[in-house]
GUTI-288669 format. One line per field, with one value per residue: residue in three letters; chain; x, y, z of N, C-alpha, C in turn. Coordinates in pm, whole numbers, plus 50000, padded with zeros to 5 digits. Example, Ala and Ser with C-alpha at 12.3 -4.5 7.8 and 13.67 -1.06 7.14 Angstrom:
<recs>
aa	(Ala  Ser)
ch	(A  A)
neast	(51319  51285)
nnorth	(49431  49775)
nup	(50780  50708)
caeast	(51230  51367)
canorth	(49550  49894)
caup	(50780  50714)
ceast	(51320  51290)
cnorth	(49670  50003)
cup	(50780  50787)
</recs>
This chain:
<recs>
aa	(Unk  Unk  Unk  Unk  Unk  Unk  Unk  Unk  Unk  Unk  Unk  Unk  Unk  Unk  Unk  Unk  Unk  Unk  Unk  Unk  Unk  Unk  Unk  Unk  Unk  Unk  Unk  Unk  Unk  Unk  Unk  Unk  Unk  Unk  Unk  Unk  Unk  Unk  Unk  Unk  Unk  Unk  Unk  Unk  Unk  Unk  Unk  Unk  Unk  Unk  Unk  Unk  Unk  Unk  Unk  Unk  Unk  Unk  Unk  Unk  Unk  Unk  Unk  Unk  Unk  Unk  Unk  Unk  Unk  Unk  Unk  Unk  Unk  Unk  Unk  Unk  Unk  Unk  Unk  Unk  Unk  Unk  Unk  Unk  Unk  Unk  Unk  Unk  Unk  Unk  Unk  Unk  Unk  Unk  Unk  Unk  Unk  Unk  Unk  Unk  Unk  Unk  Unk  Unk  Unk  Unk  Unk  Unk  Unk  Unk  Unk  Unk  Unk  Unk  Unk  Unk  Unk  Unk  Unk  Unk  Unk  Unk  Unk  Unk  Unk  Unk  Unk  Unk  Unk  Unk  Unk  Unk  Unk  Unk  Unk  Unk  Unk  Unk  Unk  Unk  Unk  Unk)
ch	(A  A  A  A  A  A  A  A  A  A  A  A  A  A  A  A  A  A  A  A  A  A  A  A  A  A  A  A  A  A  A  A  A  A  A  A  A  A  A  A  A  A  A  A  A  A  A  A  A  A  A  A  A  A  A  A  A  A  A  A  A  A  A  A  A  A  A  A  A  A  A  A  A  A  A  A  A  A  A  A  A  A  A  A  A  A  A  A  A  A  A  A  A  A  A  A  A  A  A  A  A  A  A  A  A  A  A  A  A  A  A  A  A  A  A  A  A  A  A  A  A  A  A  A  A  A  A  A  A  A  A  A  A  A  A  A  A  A  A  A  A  A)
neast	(72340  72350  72303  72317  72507  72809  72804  72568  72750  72903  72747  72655  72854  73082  73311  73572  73615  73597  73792  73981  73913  73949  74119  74425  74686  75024  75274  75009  74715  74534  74282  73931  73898  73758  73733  73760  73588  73350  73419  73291  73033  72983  72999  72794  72543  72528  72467  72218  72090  72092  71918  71709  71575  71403  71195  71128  71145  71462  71647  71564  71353  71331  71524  71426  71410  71417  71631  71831  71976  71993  72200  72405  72433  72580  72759  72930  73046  73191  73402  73578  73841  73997  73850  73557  73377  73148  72904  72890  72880  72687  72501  72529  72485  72172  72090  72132  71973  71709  71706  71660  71408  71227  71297  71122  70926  70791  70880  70791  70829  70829  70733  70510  70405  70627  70650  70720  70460  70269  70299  70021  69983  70023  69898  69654  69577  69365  69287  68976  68880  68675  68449  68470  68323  67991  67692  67506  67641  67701  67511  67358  67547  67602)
nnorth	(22156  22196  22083  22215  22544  22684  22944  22908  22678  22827  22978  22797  22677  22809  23021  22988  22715  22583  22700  22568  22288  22266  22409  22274  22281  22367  22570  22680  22859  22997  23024  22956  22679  22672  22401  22191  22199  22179  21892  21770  21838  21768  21515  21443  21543  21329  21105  21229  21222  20940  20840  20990  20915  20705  20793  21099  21265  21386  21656  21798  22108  22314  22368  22204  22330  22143  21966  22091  22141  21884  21823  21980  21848  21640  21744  21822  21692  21490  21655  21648  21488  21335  21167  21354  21549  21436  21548  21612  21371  21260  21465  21381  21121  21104  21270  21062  20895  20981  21113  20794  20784  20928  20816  20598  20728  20760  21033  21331  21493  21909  21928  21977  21768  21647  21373  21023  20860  20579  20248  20134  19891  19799  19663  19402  19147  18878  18587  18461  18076  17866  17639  17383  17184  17263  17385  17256  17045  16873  16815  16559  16491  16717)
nup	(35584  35911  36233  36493  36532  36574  36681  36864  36991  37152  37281  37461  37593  37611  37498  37578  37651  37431  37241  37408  37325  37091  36932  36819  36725  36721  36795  37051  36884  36975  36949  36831  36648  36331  36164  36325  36425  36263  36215  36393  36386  36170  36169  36391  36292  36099  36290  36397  36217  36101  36299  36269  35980  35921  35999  35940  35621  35469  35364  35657  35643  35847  36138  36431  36740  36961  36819  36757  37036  37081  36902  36958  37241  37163  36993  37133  37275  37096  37073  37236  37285  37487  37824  37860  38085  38356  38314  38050  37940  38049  37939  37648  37649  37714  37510  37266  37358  37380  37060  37016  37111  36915  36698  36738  36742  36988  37093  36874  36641  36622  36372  36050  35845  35736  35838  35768  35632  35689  35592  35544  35626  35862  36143  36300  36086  35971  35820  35724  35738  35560  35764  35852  36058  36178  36268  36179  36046  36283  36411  36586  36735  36904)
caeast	(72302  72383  72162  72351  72605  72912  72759  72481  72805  72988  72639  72618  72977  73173  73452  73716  73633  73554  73931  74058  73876  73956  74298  74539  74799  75162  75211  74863  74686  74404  74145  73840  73949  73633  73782  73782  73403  73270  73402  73219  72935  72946  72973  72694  72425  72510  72434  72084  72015  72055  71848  71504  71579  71311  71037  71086  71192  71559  71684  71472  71323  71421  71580  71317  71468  71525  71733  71932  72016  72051  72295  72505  72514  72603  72885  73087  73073  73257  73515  73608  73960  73999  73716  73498  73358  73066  72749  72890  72841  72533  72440  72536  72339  72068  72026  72112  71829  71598  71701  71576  71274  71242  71311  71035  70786  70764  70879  70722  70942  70701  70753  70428  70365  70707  70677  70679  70329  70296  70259  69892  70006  70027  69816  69633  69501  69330  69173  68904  68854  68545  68418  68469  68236  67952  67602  67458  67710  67739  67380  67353  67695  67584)
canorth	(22239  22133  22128  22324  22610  22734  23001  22798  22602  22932  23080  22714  22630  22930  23009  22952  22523  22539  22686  22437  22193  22259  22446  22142  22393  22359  22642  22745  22955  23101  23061  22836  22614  22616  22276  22087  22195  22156  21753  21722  21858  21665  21302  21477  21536  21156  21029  21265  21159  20833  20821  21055  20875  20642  20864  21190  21319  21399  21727  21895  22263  22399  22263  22193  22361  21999  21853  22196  22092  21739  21834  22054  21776  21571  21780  21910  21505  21450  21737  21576  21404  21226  21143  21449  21556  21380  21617  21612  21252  21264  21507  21300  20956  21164  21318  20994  20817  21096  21045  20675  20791  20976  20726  20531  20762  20840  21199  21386  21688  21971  21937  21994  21735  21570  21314  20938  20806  20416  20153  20082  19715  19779  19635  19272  19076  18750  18516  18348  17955  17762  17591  17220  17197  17341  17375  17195  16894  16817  16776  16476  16470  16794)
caup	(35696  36096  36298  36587  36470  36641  36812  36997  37076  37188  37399  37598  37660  37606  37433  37628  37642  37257  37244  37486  37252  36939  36916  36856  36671  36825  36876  37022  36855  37095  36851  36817  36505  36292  36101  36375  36539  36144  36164  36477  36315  36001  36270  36459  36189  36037  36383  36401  36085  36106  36423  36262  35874  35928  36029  35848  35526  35454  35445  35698  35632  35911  36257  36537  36871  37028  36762  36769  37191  37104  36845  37019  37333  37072  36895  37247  37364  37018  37034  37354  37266  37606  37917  37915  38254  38397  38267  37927  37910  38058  37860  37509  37670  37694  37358  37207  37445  37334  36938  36983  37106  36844  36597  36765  36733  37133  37054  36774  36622  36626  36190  35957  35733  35712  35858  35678  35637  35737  35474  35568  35635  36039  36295  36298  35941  35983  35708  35770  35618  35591  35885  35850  36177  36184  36356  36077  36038  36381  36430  36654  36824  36978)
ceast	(72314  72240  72213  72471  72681  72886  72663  72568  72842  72891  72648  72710  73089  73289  73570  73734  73640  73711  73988  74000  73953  74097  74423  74643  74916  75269  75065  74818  74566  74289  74067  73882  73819  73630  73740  73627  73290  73277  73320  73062  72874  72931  72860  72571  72394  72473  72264  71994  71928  71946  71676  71494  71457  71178  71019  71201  71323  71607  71556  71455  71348  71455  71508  71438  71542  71600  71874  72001  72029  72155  72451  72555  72601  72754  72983  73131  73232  73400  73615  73716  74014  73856  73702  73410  73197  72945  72714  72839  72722  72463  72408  72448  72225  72019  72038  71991  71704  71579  71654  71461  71206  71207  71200  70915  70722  70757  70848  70785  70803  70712  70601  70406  70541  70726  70606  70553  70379  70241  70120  69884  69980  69902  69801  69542  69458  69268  69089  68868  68719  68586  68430  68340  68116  67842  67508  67489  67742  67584  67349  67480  67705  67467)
cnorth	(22158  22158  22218  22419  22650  22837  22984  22734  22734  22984  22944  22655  22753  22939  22967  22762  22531  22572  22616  22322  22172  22315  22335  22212  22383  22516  22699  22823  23092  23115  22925  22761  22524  22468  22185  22060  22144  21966  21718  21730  21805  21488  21368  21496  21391  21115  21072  21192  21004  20734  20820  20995  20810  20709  21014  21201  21415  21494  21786  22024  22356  22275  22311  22249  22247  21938  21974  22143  22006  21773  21876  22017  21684  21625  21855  21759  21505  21554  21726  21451  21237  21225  21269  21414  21504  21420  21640  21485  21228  21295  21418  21174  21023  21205  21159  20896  20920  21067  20881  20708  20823  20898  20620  20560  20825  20959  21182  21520  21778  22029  21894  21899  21658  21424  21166  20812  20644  20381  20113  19940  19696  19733  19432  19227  18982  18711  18443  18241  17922  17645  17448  17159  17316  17272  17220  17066  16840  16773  16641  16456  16592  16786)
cup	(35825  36156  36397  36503  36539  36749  36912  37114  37189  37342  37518  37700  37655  37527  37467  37637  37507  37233  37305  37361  37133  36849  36965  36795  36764  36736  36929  36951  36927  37089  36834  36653  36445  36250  36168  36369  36409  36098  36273  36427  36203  36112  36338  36402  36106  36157  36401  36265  36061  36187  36326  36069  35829  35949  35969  35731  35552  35399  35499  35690  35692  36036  36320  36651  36926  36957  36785  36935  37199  37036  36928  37176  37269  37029  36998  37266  37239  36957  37157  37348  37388  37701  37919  38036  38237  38295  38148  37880  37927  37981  37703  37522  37637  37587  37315  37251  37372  37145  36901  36961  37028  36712  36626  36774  36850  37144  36939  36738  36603  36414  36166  35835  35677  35730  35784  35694  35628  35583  35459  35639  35803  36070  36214  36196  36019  35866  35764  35671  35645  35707  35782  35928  36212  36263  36276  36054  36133  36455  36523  36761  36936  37131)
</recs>
């Protein structure tokens, strides 16, 4: 399962770039070429993945809204053969800046119970040894 689907791409960029994109056919063909938008999609879900792997459970139940809009900055950047235009790029830093955060715990997907419980081990241990020095054995030197 993707996290964004073709027609998310279709409602935010339109059809007519997704055919400029994706119709490499000699002769054109005119038509969005699912093939292509489904490898972007398959490199675009290994990159989300790899990002939220660490902190939740692997496949997710459903797709949270923001991974769906990171995805799909994510999967125009990468159907993008030569320099796409400025806002696309932007756009792709951005989700992937956002998927750190993510991965760091800063953001929080709005997911129920997926997410992977800590080892207990975190924060600060100390041992404590026996005093060598004490109130007791220093009795005159004090």
């Amino acid at each position: 399962m993707s996290y964004a689907t073709l027609t998310q791409l279709e409602d935010r960029y339109g059809t007519r770039m997704l055919v400029e994109l994706t119709d490499r056919d000699t002769p054109k063909t005119g038509a969005i070429d699912a093939d292509v938008v489904e490898r972007a999609f398959t490199d675009t879900d290994a990159v989300i993945d790899g990002h939220i792997l660490g902190r939740y459970k692997l496949p997710l139940a459903e797709t949270p809204p923001m991974l769906a809009d990171l995805a799909a900055a994510i999967a125009i950047y990468k159907l993008h053969r030569f320099t796409p235009p400025e806002k696309i790029k932007e756009d792709y830093e951005r989700a992937l800046s956002q998927l750190d955060k993510i991965a760091k715990g800063t953001i929080r997907l709005p997911l129920e119970g997926v997410e992977v419980p800590s080892s207990g081990s975190s924060g600060v241990q100390t041992t404590d040894r026996e005093r060598h020095f004490t109130e007791e054995n220093l009795r005159g030197w004090i």
